[in-house]
C-alpha positions in Angstrom: -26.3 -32.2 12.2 -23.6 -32.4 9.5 -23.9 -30.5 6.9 -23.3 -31.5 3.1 -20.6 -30.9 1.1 -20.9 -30.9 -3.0 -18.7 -33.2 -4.5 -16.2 -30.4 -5.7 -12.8 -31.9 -4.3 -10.4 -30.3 -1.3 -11.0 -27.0 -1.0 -8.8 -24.9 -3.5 -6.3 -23.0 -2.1 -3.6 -22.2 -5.0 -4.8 -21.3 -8.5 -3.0 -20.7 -11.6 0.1 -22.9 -12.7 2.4 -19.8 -13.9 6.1 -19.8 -14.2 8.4 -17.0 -15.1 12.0 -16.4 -16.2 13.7 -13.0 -17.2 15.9 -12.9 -20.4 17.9 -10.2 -22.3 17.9 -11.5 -25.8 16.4 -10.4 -29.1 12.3 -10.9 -28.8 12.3 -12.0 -32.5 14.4 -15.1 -32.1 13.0 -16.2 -29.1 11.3 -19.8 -29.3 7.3 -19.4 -27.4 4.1 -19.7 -28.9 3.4 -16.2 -28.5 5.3 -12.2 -28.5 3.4 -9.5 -26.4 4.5 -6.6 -27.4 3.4 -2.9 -27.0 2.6 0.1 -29.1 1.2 4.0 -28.4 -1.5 5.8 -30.4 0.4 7.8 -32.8 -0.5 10.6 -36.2 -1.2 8.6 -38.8 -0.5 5.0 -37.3 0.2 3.6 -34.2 4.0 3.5 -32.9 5.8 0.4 -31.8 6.9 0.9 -28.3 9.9 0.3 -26.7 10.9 -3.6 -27.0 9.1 -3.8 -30.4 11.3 -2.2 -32.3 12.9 -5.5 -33.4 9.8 -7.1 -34.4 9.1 -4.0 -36.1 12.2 -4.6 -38.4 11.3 -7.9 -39.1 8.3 -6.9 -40.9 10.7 -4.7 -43.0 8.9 -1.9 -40.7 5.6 -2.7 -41.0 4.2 -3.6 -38.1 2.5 -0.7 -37.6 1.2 -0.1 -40.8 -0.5 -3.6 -39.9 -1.7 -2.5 -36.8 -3.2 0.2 -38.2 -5.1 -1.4 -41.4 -6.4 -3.6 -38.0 -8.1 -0.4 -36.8 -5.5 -0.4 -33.7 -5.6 3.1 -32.6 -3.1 2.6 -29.4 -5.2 3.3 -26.7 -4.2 1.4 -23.0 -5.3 -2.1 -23.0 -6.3 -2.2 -26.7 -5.4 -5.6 -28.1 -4.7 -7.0 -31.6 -3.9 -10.7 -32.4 -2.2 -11.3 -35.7 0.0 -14.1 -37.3 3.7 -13.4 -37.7 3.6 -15.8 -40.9 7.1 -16.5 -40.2 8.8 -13.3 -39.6 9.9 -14.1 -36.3 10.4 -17.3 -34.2 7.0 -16.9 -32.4 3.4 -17.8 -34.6 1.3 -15.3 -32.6 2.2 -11.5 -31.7 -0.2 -9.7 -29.4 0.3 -6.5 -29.6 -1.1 -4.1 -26.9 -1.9 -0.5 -26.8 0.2 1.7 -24.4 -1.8 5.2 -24.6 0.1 7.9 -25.8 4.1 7.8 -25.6 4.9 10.2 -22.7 6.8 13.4 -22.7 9.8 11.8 -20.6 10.1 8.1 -22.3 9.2 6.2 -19.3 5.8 4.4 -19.5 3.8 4.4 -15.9 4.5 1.3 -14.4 0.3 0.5 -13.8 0.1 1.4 -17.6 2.6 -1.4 -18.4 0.9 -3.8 -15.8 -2.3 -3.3 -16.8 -1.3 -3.7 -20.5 0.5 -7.2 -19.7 -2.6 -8.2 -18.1 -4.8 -7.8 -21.0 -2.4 -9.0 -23.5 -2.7 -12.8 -21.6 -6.4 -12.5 -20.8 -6.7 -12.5 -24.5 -4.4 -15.4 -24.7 -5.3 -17.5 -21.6 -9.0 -17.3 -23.7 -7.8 -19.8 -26.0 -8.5 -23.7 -25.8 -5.2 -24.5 -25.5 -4.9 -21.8 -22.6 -1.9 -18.6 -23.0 0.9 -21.3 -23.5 4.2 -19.9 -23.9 4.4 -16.5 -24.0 7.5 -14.4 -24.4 6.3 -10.3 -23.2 8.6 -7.5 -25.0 7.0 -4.9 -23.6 9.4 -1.7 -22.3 10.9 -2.9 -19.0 14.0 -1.0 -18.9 14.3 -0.6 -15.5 13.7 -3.0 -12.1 10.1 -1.3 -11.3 8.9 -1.6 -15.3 10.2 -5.1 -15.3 8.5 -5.5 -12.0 5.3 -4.0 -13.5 5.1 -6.2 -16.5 5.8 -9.6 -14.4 2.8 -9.0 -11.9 0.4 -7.8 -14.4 1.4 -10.6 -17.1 0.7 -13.2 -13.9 -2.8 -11.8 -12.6 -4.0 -11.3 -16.6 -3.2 -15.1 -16.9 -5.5 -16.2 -14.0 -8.1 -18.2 -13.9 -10.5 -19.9 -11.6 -11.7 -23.6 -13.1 -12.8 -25.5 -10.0 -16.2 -26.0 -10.9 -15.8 -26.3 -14.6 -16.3 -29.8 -16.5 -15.9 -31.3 -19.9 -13.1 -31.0 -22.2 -10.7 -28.3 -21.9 -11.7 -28.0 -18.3 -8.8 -28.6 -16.7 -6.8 -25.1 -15.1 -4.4 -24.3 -17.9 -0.5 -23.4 -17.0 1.5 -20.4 -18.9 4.8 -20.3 -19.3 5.9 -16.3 -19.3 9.7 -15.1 -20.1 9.8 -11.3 -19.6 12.3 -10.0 -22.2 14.3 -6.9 -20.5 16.6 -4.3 -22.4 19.7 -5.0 -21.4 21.5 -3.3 -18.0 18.2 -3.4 -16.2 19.5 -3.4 -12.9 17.3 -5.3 -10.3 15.0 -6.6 -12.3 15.5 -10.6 -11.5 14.4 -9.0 -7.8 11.4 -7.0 -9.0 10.5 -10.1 -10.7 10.6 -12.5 -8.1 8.6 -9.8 -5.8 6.1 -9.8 -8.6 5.9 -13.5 -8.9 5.0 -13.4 -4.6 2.9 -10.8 -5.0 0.8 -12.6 -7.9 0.7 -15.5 -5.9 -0.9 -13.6 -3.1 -3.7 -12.2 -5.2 -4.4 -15.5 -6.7 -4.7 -17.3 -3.7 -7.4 -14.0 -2.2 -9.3 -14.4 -6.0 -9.6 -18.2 -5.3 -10.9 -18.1 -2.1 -13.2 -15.3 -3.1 -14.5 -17.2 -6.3 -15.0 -20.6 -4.1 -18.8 -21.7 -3.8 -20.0 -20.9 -0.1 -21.2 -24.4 0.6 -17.5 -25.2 0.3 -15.6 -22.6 2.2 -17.9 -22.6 5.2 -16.2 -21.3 8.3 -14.3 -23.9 9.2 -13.3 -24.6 5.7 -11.6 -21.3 5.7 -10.3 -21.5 9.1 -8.8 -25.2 7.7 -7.5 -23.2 4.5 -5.7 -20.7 6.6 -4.0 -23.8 9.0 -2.9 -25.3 5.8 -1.3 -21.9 4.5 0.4 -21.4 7.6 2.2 -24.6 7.6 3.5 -24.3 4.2 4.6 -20.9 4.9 6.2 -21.2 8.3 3.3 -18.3 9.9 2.3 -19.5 13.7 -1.1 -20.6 13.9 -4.0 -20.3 16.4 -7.8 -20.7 15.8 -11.0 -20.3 18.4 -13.8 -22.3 17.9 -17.6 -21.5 19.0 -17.2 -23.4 22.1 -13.7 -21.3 23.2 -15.1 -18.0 21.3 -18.3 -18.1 23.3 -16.2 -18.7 26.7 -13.6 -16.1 25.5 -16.6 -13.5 25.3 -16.7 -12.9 21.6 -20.0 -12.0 21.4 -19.7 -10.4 17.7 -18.6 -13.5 16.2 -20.8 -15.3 18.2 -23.8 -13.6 17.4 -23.5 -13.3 14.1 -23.0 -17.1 13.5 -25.8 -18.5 16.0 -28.0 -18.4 13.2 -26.3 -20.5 11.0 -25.4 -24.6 10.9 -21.5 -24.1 10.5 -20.5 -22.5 13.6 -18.0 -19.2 13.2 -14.3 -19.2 14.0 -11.3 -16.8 15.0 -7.9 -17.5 13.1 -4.6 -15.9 14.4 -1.3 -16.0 12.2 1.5 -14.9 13.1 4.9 -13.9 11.1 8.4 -13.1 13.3 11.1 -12.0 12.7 13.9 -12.3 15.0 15.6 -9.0 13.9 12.0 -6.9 13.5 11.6 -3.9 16.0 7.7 -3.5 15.0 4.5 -5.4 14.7 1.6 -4.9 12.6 -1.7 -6.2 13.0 -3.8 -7.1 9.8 -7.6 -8.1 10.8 -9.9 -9.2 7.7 -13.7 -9.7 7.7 -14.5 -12.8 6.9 -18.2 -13.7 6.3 -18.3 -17.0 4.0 -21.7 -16.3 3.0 -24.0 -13.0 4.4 -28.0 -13.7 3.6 -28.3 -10.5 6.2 -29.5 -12.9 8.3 -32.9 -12.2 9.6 -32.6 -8.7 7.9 -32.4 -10.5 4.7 -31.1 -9.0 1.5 -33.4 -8.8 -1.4 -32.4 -11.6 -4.0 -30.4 -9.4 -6.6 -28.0 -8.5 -3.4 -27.1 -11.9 -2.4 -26.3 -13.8 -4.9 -22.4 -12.0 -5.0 -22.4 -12.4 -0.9 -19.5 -15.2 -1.2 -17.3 -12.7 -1.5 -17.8 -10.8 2.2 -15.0 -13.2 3.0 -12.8 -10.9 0.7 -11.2 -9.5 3.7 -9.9 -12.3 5.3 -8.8 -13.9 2.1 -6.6 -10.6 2.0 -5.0 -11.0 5.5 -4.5 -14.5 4.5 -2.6 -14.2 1.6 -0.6 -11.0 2.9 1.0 -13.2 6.0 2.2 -16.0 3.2 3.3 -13.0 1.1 5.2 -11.5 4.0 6.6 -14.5 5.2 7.9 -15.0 1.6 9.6 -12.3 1.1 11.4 -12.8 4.8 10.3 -9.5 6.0 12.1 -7.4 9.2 8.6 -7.0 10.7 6.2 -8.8 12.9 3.0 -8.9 11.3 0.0 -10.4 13.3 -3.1 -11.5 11.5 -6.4 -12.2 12.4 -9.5 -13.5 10.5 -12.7 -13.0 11.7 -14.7 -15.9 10.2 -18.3 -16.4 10.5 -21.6 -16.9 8.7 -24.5 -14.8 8.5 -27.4 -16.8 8.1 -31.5 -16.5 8.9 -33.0 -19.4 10.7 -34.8 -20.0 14.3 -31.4 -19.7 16.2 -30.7 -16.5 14.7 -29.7 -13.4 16.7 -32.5 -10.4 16.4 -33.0 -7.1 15.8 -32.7 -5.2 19.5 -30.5 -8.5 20.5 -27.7 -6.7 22.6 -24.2 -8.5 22.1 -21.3 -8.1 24.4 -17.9 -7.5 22.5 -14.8 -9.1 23.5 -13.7 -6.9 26.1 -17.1 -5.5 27.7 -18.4 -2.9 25.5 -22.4 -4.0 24.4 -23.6 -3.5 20.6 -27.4 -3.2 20.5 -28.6 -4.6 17.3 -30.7 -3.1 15.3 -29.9 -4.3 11.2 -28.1 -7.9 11.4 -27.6 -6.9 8.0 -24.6 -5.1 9.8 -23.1 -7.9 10.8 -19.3 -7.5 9.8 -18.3 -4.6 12.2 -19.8 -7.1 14.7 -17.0 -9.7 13.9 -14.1 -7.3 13.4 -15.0 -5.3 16.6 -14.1 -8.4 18.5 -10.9 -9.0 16.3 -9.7 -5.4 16.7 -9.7 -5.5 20.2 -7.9 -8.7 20.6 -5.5 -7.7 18.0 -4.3 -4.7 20.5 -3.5 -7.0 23.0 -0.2 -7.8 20.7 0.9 -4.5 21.4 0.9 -3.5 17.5 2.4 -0.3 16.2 -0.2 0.0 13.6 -3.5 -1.7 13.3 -5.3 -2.0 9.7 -7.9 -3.7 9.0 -10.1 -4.6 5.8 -13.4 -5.6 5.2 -16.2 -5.6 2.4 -18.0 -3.4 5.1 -20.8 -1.4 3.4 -22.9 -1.3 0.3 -22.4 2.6 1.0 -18.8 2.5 -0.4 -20.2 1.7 -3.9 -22.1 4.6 -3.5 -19.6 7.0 -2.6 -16.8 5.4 -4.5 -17.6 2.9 -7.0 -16.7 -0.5 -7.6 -12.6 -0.1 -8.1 -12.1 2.6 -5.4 -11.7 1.5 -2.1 -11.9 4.1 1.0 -9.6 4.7 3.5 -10.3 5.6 7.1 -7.7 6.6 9.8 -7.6 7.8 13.7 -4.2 9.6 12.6 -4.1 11.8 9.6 -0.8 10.6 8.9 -1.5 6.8 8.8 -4.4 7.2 6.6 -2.0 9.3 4.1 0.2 6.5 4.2 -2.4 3.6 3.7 -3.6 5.8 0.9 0.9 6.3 -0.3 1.0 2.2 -0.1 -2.4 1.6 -2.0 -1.0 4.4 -4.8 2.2 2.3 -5.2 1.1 -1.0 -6.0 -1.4 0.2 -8.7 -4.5 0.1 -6.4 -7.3 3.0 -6.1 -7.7 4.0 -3.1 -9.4 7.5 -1.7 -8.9 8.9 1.7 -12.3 9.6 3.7 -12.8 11.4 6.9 -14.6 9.8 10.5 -16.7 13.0 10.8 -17.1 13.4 14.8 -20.9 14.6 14.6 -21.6 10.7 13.4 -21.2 9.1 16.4 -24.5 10.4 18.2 -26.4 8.3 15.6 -24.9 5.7 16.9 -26.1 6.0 20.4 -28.0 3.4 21.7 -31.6 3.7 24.4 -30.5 0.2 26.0 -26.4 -0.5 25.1 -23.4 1.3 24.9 -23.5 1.4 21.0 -26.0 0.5 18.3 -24.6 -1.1 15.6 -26.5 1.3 12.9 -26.7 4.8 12.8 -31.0 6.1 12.5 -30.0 7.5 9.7 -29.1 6.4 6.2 -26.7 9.1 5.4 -22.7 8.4 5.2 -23.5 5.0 6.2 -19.4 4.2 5.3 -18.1 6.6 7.8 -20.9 5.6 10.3 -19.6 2.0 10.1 -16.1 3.4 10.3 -16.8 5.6 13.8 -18.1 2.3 15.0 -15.3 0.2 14.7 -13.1 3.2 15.7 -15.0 2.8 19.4 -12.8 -0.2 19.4 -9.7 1.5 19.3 -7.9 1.8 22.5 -6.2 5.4 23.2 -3.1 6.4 21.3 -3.6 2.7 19.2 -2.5 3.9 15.0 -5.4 2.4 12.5 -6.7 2.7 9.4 -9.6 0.9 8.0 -10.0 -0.2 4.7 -13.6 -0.9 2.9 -13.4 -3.0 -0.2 -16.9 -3.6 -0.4 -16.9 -2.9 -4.4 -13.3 -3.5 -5.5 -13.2 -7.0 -3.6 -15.6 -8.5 -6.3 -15.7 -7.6 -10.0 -19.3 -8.2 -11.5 -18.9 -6.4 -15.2 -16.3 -7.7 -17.9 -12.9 -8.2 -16.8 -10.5 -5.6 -17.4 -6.4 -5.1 -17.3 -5.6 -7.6 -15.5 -8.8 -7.6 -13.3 -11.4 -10.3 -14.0 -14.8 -10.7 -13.3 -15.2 -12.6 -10.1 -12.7 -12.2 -7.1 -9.7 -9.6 -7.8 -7.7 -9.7 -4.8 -8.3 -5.9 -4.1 -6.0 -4.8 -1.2 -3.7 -7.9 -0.6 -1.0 -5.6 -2.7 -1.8 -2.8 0.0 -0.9 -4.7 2.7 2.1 -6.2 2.1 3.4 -3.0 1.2 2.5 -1.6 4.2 4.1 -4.2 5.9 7.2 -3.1 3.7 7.3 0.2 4.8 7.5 -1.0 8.3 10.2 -3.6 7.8 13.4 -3.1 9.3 
C-alpha cells in the first residue's frame, strides 16, 4: 500500500548557505554587518585577545572597560553584543569570551572553535539571520585559522525545513576570517574546514528530518543523490535482493514496518591508495522498539537512530572532497523498526548474512541486528580497518553522558587511535574495554547468539561483544556508540545545537586521513 508523504518538499539534503573567504587586513576597516572578536577573563576587566587589539584602539582603549561595565567576565563561550556607534566600519561587535589567556600565548584550537561557534549562534538568532560577519578572533597559525573557520560554519547552522511564515526561509552568512599576517597554510586549513562543515551539516540535516520523510528508501535515495554529486560508486539492496542475499538482520528488523529496509554501499578510490577502510553506519529512520515498544518519553527523539549512517554518508562526500590517497568503502544499514502484525518477535531466530543465527529476545535491540549483517559484508572488501558507528544503546548515556561517545576496539592499538582521531577534531570520545566474561550472557538455549545479554549490567559493552562475533580473525575494528552525542536535546551550546550535531562525521574522516597515502 503506498505510504503518505507530508507535503514538506524533496527531501533536504544540504543545509546552511555559508560562504567563506580569508583576509589579512585591519578588522576595524573591514566593511560586514558584524566583528567577532575575542577576549579572556582578566583582574579587574576582561582582556582583548589577540586580533582585538585594533578594535580596542578604536575605542581609545576601551573596549574592555565596556565589556566589563556589561558584566563580561571572559569565561569560554560568554557572549556580549554591543554597538560600535561608529568606531569601526562594522555596526555590531560580538565579542566572545576565551577563558583565561594561557601560559604560552596560543589559545586551544577547540577553545577558539567553540568560541566562533557561539559568537554566530547569537547572530544567526536574529531576523535578518548572522549576515555578514567578519571573525577577528586569534588565528595566527593554519590549525587556529582552521579552528575558527569550522566552528564559525557549524555555529551558523540551521535547520528551517518545516518552518513557515515570515522569516522562514534558511538564512545565508557571509563569514571572512581575518588572519594575522604570515599565517602560513591557513587558505588550506580553511578550505578543509569549509569540507568538514559541510559534512556535519549534511549528518545534522538528515538527523533533524521528520521520519515520515526520510523513510528507508528516502535515505537510501539521499545517499544515490550524494554519490553522484560527489563522484563515490554506488550500490543499494532492496528487500527483495536483501532477503535472497540472506540478510536476515536487516530483514527482520524491517518486516514489521510498511517501508521496507535497504543496504547502501559507497565507494571512494583512489587510484594511487594502497589501503581501504570500511565505514558501516546504523541507520534506523525511526525505532518504536518494535514490538518491545519504548515508553512514550523514549521515542519521540528516535529519528535520530539514523545518526550513524548520516555520518558514513557525509564522511564518503567529505573524503571524496578532499581527493584522499585511500579507499574508503561505506555501508549504511537502513531500516525501520516498527510494531505491527508482520513484526518479527521475541524468541524469533534470524540468520545473519553469512550463517551465524541471532535469537531474539528484546527487538528493542534492533541496530546490532542491521550492522551485524553490514560488518560482515563489509570484510568481504578486504578492509585494513573496519569502524563502524551507531546510536547503539541507551547504556552509553549512562556510562558516558550525552557529549561523550565510547570507543570499542579488537586491537588496543586501533581503539587508541580512534580515540587519537576523535581528540583531534575537537570531539569527546572515551575508550572502553570488551570485557571477555560478557559474552556468556550472550549465549543463546536455541541459536548461536542472543541478541541481549540476561542481564542489564554493562549493556554498552554487551552490545559491543556482540557485534565483535562478527569480526572475522585478524580483521582491525573499532566501534563507535553515539547514542547520546548524535542528538542534542538541552540548549545548544558552542557551536552544537539542539537537534542533530553531526557527532563523529569529524572522526572519521580523520581517520580516513591518517590512512591516506
Amino acid at each position: 500500500m503506498p505510504r503518505h508523504r507530508p507535503e514538506h518538499g524533496a527531501t533536504s539534503i544540504v543545509g546552511v548557505s555559508t560562504t567563506l573567504s580569508v583576509h589579512t587586513e585591519s578588522p576595524s576597516s573591514l566593511d560586514a554587518d558584524a566583528l567577532v572578536v575575542g577576549y579572556h577573563s582578566g583582574g579587574d576587566a576582561p582582556e582583548p585577545a589577540s586580533g582585538a587589539h585594533d578594535v580596542d584602539a578604536a575605542f581609545s582603549g576601551g573596549l574592555a572597560q565596556t565589556l566589563s561595565l556589561l558584566g563580561a567576565s571572559g569565561a569560554a563561550e560568554e557572549v556580549h553584543t554591543l554597538p560600535s556607534l561608529g568606531a569601526v566600519a562594522a555596526p555590531v561587535i560580538v565579542a566572545v569570551g576565551l577563558g583565561e589567556r594561557p601560559a604560552g600565548g596560543a589559545v586551544d584550537a577547540d577553545v577558539l572553535a567553540r568560541a566562533a561557534g557561539a559568537a554566530l549562534r547569537a547572530l544567526a538568532g536574529r531576523p535578518e539571520g548572522a549576515g555578514r560577519v567578519a571573525l577577528a578572533l586569534p588565528a595566527g597559525t593554519a590549525e587556529e585559522a582552521g579552528a575558527v573557520a569550522l566552528g564559525a560554519r557549524l555555529g551558523a547552522y540551521s535547520f528551517d525545513r518545516y518552518r513557515t511564515g515570515p522569516g522562514a526561509a534558511k538564512k545565508s552568512a557571509d563569514l571572512t576570517l581575518l588572519l594575522a599576517s604570515g599565517a602560513a597554510g591557513a587558505d588550506a586549513a580553511a578550505d578543509r574546514a569549509a569540507v568538514l562543515a559541510e559534512a556535519v551539516e549534511l549528518t545534522r540535516d538528515l538527523v533533524n528530518t521528520a521520519p515520515s520523510d526520510l523513510v528507508p528508501e528516502d535515505l537510501a535515495s539521499a545517499a544515490q543523490e550524494i554519490a553522484a554529486q560527489a563522484g563515490l560508486d554506488f550500490e543499494v539492496l532492496d528487500e527483495q535482493a536483501l532477503a535472497e542475499g540472506g540478510y536476515g538482520g536487516l530483514t527482520g528488523v524491517g518486516q514489521g514496518s510498511a517501508n521496507p529496509p535497504r543496504l547502501v554501499r559507497l565507494s571512494h578510490t583512489h587510484p594511487e591508495a594502497t589501503r581501504t577502510v570500511a565505514f558501516i553506519g546504523k541507520g534506523i529512520t525511526f525505532d518504536s522498539g518494535g514490538l518491545s515498544l519504548k515508553p512514550a518519553g523514549s521515542m519521540d527523539w528516535m529519528k535520530s537512530d539514523m545518526a550513524g549512517a548520516a555520518s558514513v554518508l557525509a564522511a564518503l562526500r567529505a573524503v571524496s572532497a578532499l581527493g584522499l590517497k585511500v579507499n574508503v568503502v561505506g555501508y549504511l544499514a537502513v531500516a525501520e523498526n516498527m510494531p505491527s502484525g508482520t513484526a518479527q518477535r521475541p524468541s524469533d531466530v534470524l540468520s545473519i548474512y553469512g550463517g551465524k543465527t541471532v535469537e531474539v529476545l528484546n527487538t528493542d535491540a534492533e541496530g546490532r541486528l542491521v550492522m551485524a549483517d553490514a560488518l560482515v559484508r563489509a570484510q568481504e572488501d578486504g578492509p585494513d580497518l573496519v569502524v563502524d558507528i551507531a546510536t547503539l544503546t541507551g547504556a552509553q548515556l549512562v556510562a558516558l553522558g550525552t557529549r561523550v561517545f565510547a570507543v570499542m576496539a579488537n586491537d588496543d592499538d586501533v581503539r587508541e587511535q580512534v580515540v587519537a582521531a576523535a581528540g583531534a577534531e575537537g570531539e569527546a570520545a572515551w575508550p572502553m574495554p570488551l570485557p571477555a566474561e560478557l559474552r556468556g550472557g550472550l549465549d543463546s538455549a536455541v541459536a548461536d547468539i542472543a541478541n541481549v545479554a540476561g542481564e542489564r549490567w554493562g549493556g554498552m559493552l554487551s552490545a559491543g561483544v556482540f557485534l565483535k562475533e562478527f569480526i572475522g580473525e585478524g580483521v582491525k575494528w573499532a566501534h563507535l556508540d553515539i547514542a547520546g552525542p548524535s542528538f542534542n536535546q538541552g540548549g545548544p551550546y558552542g557551536y552544537t545545537p539542539k537537534g542533530g550535531t553531526g557527532a563523529g562525521t569529524r572522526t572519521l574522516v580523520r581517520i580516513a586521513e591518517s590512512y591516506a597515502e
